[in-house]
Backbone as CSV, one residue per row, in Angstrom:
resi,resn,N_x,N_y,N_z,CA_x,CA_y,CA_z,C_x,C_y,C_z
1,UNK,-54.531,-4.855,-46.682,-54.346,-5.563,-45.404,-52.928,-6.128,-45.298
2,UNK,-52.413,-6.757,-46.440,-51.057,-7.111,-46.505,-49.750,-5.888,-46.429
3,UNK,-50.137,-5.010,-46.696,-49.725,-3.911,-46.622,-49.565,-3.104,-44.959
4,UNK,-50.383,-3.574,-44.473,-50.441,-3.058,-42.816,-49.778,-4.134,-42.427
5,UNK,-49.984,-5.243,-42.714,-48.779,-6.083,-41.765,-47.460,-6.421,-41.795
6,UNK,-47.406,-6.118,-42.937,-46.251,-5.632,-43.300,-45.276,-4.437,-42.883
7,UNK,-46.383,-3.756,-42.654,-45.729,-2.713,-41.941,-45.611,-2.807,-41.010
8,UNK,-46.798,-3.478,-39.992,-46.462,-3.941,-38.581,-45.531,-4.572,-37.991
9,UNK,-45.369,-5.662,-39.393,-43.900,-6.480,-39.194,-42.974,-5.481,-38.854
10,UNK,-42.871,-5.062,-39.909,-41.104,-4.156,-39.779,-41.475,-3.313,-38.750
11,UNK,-42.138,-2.837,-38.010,-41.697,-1.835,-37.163,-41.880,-2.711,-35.555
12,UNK,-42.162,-4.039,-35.632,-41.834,-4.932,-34.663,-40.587,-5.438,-34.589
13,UNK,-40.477,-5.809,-35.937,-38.626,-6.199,-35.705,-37.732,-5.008,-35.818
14,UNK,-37.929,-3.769,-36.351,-37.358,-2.767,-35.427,-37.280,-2.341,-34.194
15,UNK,-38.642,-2.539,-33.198,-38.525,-2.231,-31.929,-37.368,-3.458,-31.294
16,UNK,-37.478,-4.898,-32.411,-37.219,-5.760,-31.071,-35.863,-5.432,-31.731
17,UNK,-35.063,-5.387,-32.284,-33.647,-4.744,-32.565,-32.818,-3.518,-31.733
18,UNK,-34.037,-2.494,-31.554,-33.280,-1.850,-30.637,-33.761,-1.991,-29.271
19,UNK,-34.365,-2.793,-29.038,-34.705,-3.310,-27.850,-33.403,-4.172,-27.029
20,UNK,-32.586,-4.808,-27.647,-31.866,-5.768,-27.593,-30.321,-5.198,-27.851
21,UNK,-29.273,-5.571,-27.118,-27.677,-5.771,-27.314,-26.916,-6.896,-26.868
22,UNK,-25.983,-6.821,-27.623,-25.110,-7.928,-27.913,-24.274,-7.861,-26.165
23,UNK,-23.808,-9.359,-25.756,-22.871,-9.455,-24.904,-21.672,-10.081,-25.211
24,UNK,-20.773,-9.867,-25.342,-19.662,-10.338,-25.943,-18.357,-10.767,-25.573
25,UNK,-18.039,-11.759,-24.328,-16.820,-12.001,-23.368,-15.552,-11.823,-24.442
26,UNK,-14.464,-11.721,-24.195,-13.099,-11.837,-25.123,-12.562,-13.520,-25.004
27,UNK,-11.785,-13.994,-25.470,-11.188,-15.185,-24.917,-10.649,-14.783,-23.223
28,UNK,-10.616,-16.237,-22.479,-10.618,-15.904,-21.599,-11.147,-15.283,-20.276
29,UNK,-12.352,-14.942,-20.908,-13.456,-14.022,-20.221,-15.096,-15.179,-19.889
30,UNK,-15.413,-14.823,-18.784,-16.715,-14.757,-19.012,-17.868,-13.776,-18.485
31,UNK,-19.240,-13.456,-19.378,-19.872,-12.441,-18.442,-20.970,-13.089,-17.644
32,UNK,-21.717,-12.662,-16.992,-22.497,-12.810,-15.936,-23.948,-11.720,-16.306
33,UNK,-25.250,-12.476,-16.674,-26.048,-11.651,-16.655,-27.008,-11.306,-16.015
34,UNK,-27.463,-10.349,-15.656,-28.194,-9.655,-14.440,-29.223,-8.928,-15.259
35,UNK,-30.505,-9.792,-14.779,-31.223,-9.585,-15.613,-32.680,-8.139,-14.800
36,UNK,-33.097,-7.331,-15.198,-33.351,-6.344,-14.488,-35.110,-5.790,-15.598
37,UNK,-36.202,-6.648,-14.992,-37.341,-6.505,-16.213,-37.989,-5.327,-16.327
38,UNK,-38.073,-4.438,-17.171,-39.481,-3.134,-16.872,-40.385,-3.640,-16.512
39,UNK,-41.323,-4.890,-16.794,-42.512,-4.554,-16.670,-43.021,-5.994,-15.935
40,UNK,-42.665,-7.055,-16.443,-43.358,-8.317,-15.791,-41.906,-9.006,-16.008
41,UNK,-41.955,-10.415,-15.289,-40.826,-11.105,-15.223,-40.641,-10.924,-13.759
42,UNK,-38.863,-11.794,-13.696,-38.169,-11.606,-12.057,-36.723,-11.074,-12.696
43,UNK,-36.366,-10.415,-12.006,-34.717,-10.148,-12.265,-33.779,-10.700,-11.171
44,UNK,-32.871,-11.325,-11.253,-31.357,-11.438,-10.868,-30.550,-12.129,-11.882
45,UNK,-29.525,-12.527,-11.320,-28.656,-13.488,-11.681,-28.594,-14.391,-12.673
46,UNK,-28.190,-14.667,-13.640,-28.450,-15.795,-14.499,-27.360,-16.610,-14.454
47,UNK,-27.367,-18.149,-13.880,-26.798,-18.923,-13.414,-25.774,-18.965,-14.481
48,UNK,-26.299,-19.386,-15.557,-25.377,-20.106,-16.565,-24.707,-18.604,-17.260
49,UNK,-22.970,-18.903,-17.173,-22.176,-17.758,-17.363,-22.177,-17.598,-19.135
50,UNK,-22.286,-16.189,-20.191,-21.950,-16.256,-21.265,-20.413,-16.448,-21.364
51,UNK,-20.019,-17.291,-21.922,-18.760,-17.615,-22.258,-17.916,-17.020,-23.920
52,UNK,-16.897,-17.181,-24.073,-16.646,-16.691,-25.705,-17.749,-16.926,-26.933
53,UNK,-18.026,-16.089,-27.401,-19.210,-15.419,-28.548,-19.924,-14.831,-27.734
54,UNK,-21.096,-14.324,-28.546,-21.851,-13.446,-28.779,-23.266,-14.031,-27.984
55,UNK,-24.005,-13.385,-27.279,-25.613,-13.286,-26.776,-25.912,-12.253,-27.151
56,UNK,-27.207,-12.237,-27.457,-27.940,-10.905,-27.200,-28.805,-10.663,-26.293
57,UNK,-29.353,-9.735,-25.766,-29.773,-9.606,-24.555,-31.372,-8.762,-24.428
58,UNK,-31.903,-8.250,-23.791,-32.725,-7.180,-23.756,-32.286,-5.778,-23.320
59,UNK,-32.417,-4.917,-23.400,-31.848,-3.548,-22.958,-31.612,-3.469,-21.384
60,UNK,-32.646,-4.124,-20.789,-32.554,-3.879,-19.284,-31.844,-4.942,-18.692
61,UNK,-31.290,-5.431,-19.693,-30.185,-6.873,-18.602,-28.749,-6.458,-19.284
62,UNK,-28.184,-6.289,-18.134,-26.678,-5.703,-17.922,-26.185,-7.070,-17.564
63,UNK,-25.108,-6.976,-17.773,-23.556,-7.620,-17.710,-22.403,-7.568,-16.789
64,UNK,-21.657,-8.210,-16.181,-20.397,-8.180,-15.852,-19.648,-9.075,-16.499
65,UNK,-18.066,-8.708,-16.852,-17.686,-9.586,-17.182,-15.999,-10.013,-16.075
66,UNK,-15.973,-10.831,-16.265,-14.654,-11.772,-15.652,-13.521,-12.250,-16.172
67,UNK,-12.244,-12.055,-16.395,-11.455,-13.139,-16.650,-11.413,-14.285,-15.541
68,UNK,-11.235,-15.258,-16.133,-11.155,-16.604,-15.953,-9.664,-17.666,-16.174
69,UNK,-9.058,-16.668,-16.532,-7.249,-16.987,-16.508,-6.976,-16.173,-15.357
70,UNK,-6.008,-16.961,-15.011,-4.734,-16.431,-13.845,-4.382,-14.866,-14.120
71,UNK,-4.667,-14.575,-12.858,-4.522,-13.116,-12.725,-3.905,-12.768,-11.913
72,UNK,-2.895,-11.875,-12.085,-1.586,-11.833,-10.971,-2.409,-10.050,-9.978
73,UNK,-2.071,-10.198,-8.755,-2.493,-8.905,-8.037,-1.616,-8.370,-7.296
74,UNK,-0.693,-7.096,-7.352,0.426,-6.563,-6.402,-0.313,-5.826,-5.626
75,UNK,0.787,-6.077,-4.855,0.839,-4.719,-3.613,2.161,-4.366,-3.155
76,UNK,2.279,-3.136,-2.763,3.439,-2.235,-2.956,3.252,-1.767,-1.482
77,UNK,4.669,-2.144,-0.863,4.391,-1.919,0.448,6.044,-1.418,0.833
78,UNK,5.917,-0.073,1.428,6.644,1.129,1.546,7.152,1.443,3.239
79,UNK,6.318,0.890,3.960,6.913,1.331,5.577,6.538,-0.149,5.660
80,UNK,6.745,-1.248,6.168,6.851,-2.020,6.864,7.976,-2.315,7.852
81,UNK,7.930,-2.288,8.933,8.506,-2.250,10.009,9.189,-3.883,10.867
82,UNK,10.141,-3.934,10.611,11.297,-4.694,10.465,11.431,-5.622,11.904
83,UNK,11.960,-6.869,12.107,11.738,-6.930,13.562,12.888,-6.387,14.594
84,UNK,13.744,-5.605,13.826,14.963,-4.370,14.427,14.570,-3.002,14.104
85,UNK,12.835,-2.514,13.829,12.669,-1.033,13.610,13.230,-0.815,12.399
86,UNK,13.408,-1.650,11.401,13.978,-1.093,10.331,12.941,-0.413,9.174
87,UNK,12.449,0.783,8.938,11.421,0.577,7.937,11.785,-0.350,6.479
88,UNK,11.165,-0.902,5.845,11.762,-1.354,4.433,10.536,-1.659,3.709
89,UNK,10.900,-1.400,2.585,10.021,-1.879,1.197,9.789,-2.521,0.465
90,UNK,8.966,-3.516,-0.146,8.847,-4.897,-1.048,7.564,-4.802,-1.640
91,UNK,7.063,-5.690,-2.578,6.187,-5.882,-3.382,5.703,-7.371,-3.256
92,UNK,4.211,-7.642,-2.622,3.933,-9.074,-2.993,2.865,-9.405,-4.024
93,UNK,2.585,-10.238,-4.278,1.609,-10.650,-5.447,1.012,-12.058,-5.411
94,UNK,0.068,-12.105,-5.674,-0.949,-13.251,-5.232,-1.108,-13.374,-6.964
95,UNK,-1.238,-14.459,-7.301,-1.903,-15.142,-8.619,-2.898,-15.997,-8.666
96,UNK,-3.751,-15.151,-8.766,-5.234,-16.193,-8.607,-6.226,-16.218,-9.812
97,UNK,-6.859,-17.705,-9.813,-7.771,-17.517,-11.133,-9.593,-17.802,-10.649
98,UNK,-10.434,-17.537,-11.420,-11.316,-17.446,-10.840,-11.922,-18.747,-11.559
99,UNK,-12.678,-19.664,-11.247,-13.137,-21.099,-11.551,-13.777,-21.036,-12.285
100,UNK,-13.960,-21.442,-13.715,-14.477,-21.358,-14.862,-16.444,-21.717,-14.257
101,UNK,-17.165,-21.413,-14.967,-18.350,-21.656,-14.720,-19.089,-21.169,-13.644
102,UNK,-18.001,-20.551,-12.636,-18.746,-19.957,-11.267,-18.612,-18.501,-11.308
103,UNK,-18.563,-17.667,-12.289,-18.637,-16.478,-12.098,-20.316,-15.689,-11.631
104,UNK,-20.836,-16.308,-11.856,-22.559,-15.687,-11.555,-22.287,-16.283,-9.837
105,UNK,-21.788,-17.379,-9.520,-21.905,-16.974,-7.928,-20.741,-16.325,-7.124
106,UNK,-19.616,-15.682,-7.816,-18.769,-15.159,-7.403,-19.445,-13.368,-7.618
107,UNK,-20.302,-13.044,-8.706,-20.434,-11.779,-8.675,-21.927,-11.627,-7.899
108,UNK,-22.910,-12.334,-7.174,-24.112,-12.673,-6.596,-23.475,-12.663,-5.517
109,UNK,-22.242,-13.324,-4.766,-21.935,-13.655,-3.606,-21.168,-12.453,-3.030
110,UNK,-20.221,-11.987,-3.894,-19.092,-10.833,-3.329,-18.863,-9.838,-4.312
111,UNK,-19.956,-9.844,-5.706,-19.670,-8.765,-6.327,-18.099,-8.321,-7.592
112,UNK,-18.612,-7.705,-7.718,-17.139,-6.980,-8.923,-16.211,-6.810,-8.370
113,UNK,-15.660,-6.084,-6.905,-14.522,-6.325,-6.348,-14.663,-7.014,-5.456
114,UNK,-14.454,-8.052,-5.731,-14.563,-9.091,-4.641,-12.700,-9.373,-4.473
115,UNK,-12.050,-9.187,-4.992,-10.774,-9.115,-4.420,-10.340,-8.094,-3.602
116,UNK,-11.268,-6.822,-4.300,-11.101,-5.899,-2.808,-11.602,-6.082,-1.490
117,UNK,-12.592,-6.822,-1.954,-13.758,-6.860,-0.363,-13.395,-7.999,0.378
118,UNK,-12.595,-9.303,-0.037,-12.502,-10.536,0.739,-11.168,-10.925,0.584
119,UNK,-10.190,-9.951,-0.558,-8.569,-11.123,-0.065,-7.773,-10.381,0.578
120,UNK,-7.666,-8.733,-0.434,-6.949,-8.028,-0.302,-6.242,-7.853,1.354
121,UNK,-7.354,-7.192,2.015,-6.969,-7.287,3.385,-6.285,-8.191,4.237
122,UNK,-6.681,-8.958,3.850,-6.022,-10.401,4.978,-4.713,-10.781,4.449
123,UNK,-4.718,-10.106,2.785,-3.601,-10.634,2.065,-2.198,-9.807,2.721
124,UNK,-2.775,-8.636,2.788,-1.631,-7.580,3.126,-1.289,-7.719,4.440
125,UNK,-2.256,-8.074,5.511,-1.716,-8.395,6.801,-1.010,-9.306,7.447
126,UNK,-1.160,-10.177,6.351,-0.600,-11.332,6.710,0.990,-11.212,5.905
127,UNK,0.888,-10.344,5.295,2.760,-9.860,4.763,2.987,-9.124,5.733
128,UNK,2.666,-8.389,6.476,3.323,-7.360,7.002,3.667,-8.245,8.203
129,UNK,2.650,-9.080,9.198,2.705,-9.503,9.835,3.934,-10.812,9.961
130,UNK,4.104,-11.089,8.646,5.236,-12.157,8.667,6.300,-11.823,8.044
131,UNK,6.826,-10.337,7.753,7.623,-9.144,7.914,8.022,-9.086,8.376
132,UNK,7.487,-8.507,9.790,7.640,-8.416,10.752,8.579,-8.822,11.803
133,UNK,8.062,-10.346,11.687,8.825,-11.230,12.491,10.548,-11.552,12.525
134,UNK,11.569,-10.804,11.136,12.342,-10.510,11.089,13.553,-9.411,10.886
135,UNK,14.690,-9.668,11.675,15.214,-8.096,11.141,15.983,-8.234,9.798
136,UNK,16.294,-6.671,9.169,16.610,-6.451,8.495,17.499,-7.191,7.673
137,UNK,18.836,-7.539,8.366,19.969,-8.555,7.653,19.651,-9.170,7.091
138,UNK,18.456,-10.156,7.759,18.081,-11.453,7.286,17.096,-11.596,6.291
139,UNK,16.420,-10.357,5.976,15.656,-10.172,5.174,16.039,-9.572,3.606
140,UNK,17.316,-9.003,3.743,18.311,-8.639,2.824,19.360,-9.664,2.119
141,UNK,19.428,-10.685,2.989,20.498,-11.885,2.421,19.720,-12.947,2.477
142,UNK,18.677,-13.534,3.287,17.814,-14.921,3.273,16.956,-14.896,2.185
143,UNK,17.120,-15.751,0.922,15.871,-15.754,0.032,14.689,-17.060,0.964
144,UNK,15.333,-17.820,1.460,14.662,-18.855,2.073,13.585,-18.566,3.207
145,UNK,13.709,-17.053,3.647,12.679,-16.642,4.478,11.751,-16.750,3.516
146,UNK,11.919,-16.270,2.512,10.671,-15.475,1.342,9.354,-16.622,1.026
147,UNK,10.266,-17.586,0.826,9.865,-19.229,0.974,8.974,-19.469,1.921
148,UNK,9.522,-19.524,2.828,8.632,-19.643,4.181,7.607,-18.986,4.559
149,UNK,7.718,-17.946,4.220,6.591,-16.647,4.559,5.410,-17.059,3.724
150,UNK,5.927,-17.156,2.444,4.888,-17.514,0.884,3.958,-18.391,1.186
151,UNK,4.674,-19.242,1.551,4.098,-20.562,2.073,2.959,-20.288,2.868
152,UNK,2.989,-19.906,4.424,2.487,-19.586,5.039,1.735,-18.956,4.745
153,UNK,1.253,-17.811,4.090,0.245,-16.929,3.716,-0.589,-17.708,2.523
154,UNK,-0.186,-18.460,1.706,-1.041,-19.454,1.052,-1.604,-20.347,1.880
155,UNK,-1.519,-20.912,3.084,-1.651,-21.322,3.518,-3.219,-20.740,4.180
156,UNK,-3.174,-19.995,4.751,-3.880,-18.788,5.589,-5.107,-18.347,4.501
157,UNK,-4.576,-17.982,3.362,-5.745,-17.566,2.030,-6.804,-18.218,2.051
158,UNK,-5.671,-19.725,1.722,-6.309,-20.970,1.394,-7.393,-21.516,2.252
159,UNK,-7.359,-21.533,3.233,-8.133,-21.976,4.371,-9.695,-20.727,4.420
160,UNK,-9.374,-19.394,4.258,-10.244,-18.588,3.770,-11.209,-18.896,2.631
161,UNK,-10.838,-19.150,1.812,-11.393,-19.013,0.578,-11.936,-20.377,0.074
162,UNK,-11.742,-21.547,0.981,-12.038,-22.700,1.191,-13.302,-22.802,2.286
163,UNK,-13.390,-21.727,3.516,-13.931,-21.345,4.883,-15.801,-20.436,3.892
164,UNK,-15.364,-19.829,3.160,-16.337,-18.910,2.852,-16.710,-18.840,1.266
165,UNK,-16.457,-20.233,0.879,-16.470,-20.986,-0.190,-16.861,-19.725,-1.249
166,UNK,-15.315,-19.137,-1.614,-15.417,-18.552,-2.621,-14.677,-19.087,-3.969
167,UNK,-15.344,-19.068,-5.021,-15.221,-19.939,-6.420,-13.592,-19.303,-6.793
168,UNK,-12.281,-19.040,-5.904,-11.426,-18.673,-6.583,-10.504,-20.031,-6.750
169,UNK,-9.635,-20.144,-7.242,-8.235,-20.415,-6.810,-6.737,-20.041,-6.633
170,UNK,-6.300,-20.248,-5.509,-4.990,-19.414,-5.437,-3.817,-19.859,-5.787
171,UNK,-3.303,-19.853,-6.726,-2.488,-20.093,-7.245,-0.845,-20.649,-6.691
172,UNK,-0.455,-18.723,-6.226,0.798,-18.311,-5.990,0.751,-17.483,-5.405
173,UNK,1.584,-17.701,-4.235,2.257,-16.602,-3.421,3.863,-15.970,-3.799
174,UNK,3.944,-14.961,-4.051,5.283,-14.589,-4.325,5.639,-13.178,-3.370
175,UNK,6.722,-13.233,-2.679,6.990,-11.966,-1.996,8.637,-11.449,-2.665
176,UNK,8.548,-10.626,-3.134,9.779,-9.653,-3.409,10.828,-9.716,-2.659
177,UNK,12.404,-9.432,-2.417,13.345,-9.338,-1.775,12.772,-8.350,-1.176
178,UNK,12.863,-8.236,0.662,12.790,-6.494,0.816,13.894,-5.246,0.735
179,UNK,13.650,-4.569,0.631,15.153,-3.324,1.077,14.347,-1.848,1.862
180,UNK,15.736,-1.970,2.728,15.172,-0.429,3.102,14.918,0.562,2.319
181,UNK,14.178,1.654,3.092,13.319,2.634,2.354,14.516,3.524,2.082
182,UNK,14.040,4.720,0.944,15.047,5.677,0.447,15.408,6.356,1.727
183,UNK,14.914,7.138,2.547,15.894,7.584,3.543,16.576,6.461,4.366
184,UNK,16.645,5.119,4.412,17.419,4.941,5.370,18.178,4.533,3.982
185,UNK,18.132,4.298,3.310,19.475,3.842,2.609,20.031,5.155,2.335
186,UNK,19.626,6.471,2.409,20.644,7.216,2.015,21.757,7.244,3.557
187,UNK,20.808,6.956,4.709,21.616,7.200,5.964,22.468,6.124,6.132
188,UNK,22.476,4.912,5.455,23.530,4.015,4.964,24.518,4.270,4.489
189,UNK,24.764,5.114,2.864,25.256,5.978,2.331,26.532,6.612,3.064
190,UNK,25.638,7.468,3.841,26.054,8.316,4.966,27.056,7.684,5.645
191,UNK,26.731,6.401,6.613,27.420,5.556,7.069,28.702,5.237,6.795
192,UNK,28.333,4.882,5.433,29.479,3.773,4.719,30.494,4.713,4.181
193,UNK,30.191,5.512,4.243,31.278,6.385,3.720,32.211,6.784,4.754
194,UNK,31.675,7.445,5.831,32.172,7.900,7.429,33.074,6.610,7.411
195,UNK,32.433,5.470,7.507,33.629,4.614,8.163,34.207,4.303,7.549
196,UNK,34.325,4.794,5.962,35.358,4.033,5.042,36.514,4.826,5.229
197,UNK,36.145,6.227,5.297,37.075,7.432,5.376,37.668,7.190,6.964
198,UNK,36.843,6.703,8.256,37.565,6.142,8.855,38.648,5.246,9.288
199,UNK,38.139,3.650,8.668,39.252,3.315,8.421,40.513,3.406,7.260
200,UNK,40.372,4.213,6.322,41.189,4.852,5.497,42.072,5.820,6.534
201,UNK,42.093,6.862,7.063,42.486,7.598,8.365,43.288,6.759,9.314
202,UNK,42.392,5.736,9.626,43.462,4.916,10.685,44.208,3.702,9.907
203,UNK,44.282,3.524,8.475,45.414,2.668,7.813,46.933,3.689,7.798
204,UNK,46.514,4.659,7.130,47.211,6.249,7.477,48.194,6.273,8.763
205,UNK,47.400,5.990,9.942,47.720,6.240,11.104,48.476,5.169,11.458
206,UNK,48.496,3.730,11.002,49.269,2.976,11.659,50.802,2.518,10.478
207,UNK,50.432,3.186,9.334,52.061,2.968,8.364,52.530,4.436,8.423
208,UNK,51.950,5.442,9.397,52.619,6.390,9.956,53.712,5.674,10.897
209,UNK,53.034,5.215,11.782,53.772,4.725,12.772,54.894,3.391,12.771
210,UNK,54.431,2.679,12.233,55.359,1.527,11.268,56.623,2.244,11.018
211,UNK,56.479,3.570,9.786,57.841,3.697,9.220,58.515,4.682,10.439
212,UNK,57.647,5.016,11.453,58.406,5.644,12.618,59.026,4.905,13.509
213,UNK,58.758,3.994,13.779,59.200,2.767,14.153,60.762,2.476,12.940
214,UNK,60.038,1.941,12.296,61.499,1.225,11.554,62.409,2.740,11.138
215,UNK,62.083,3.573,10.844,63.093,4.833,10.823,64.064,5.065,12.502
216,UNK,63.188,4.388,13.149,64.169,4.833,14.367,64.704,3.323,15.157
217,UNK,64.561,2.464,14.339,65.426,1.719,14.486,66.325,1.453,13.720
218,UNK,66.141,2.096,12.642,67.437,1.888,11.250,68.396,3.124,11.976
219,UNK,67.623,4.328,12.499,68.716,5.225,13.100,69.808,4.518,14.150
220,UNK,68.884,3.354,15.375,69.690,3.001,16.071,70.841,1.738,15.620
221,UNK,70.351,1.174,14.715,71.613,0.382,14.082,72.260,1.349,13.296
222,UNK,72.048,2.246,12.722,73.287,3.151,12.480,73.946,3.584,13.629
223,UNK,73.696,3.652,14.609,74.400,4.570,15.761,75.141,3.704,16.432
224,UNK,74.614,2.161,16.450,75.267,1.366,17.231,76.699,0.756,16.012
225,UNK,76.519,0.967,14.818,77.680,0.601,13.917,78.727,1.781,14.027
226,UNK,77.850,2.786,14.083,79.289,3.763,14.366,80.103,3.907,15.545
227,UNK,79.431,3.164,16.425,79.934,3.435,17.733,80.914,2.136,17.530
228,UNK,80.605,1.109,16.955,81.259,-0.012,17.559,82.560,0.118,16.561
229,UNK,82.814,0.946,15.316,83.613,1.035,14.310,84.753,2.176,14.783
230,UNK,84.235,3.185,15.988,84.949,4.408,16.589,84.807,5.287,16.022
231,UNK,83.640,5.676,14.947,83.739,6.807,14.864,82.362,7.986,15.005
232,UNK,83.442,8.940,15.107,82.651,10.216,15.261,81.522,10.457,14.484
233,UNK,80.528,11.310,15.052,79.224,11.574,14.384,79.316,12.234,12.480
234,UNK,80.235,12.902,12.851,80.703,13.625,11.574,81.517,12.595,10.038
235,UNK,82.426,11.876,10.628,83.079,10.719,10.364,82.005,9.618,9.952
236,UNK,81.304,9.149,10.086,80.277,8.639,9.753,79.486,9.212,9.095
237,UNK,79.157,10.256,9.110,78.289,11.125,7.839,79.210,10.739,6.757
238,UNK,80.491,11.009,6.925,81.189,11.015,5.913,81.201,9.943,5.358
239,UNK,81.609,9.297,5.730,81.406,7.409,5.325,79.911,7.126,4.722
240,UNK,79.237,7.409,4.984,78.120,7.398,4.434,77.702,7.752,3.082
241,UNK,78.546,9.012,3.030,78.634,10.056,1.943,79.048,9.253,0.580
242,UNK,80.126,8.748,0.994,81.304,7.581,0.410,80.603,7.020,-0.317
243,UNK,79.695,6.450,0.927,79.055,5.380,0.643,77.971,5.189,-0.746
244,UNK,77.141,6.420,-0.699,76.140,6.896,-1.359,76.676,6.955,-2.986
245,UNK,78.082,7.562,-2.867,78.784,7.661,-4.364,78.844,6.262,-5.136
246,UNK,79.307,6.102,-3.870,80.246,4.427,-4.425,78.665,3.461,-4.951
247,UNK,77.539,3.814,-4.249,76.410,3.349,-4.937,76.039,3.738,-6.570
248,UNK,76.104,4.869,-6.407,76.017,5.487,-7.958,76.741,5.130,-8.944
249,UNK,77.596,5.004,-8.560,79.224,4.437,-9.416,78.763,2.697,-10.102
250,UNK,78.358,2.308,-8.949,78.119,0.764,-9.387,76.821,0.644,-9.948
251,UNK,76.027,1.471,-9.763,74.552,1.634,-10.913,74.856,1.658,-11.971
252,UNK,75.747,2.768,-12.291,75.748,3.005,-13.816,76.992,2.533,-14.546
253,UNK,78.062,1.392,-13.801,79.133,0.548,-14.188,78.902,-0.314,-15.554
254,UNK,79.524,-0.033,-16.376,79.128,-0.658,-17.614,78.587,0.234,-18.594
255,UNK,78.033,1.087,-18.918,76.897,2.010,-19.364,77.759,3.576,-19.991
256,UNK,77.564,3.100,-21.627,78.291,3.907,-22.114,77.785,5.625,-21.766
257,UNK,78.296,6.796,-22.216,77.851,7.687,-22.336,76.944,8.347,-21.124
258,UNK,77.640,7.867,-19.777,76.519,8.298,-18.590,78.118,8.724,-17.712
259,UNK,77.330,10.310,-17.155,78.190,11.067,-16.608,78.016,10.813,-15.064
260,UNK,78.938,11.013,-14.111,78.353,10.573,-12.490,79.165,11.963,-12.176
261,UNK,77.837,12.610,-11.157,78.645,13.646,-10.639,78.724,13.441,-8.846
262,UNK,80.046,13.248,-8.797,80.506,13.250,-6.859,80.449,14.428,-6.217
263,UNK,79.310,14.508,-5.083,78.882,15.158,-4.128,80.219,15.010,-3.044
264,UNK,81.216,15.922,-3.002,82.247,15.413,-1.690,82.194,16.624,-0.821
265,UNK,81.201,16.672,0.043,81.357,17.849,1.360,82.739,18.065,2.011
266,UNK,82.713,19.347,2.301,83.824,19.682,3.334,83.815,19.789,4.742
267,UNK,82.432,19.449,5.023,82.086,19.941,6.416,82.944,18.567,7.203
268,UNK,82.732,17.484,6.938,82.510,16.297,7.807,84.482,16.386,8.334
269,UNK,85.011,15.740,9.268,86.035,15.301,9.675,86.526,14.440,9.187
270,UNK,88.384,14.507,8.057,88.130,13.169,7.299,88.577,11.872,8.050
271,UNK,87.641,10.599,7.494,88.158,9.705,7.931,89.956,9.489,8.440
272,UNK,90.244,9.521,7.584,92.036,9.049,7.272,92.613,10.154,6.669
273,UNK,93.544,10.761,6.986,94.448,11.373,6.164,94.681,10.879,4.809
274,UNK,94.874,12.158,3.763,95.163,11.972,2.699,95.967,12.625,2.116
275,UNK,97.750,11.976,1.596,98.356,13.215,1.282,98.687,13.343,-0.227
């Protein structure tokens, strides 16, 4: 007889062994158990959340689990439309944590994605929408919009999630610098180059004209010195000629071992006789 119950034993605490698994949150975590009976009992929700260690459970009661630290959430946003038509691109992020002890009515109330089903949306519209409201420049050089906007959309969350008393808290609003999208910055590119090469072209164009200018007024004070001195067009070349030597001469005055060679044309009319 001791012998049969013995045996009965052990193959009771074998059934109830594999009857049963462990639930096990990480730090930081908690799970939520959902309790689901074969045969008699009630199943839902079990108020009180497993927290760090170990439960064991019955086979038919499943788990969710939660972090319960601050959890940062992006979104990546690629056409938003500028309040000058500009498309441009930025990244915002919400940091939210979920309230220690309320995870069984956060996953009873809105489930496993409940950030998909109740923030996400309102989160993103309310960036685009206060996007929107400016153009491009100002959204490229103002960090103090970013401020303002942040603000505002915490604001807006907050009142949500306060409205439809969901166990989160929101932390932080953070919105990214924006910039335009890859094609318009390449048509920037494009831009900036055209007009650099433009005004490069017209710097060109006006110390063209400068030294045309001062070349033809250095011609006319030459013309008016020769005229007022009496001499001829030729006669003045010549003098000039003179002139040019007599420069060379006094460059290299002093300076051993340096040869000067005089250019003296025959064409010109000479000044003065020479006998």
């Amino acid at each position: 007889m001791k012998k049969i119950l013995s045996i009965l034993s052990l193959v009771a605490l074998v059934v109830l062994m594999t009857s049963c698994h462990g639930v096990r949150p990480g730090a930081g975590e908690e799970s939520v158990l959902i309790y689901k009976p074969w045969f008699f009992g009630h199943g839902g929700v079990d108020k009180t959340p497993v927290q760090t260690g170990l439960t064991w459970c019955w086979w038919s009661t499943s788990s969710e689990t939660f972090k319960v630290i601050p959890v940062q959430y992006n979104e990546n946003f690629k056409d938003i439309i500028s309040l000058d038509n500009t498309p441009i691109s930025l990244t915002a992020h919400a940091l939210i944590q979920i309230e220690k002890g309320k995870t069984p009515d956060l996953y009873e109330n809105f489930g496993t994605q409940w950030y998909e089903n109740i923030i996400q949306k309102d989160f993103c519209n309310e960036v685009r929408n206060e996007i929107s409201k400016y153009p491009m420049v100002q959204l490229t050089s103002k960090r103090s919009i970013y401020d303002n906007i942040s603000k505002h959309i915490e604001e807006v969350l907050n009142k949500k999630i306060s409205s439809e008393k969901i166990p989160i808290k929101l932390i932080k609003v953070i919105i990214d610098k924006a910039k335009p999208n890859e094609e318009v910055m390449e048509e920037y590119n494009h831009t900036a180059s055209a007009i650099q090469k433009l005004q490069t072209e017209e710097a060109n164009a006006r110390m063209q004209e400068v030294r045309k200018v001062s070349e033809s007024k250095r011609a006319e004070a030459d013309d008016a010195y020769r005229l007022k001195m009496g001499l001829t067009p030729d006669q003045y070349i010549k003098l000039r000629s003179l002139e040019i030597e007599k420069e060379k001469v006094d460059m290299v005055r002093g300076k051993a071992n340096v040869n000067v060679t005089m250019l003296m044309g025959n064409g010109a009319t000479p000044i003065y006789n020479v006998k």
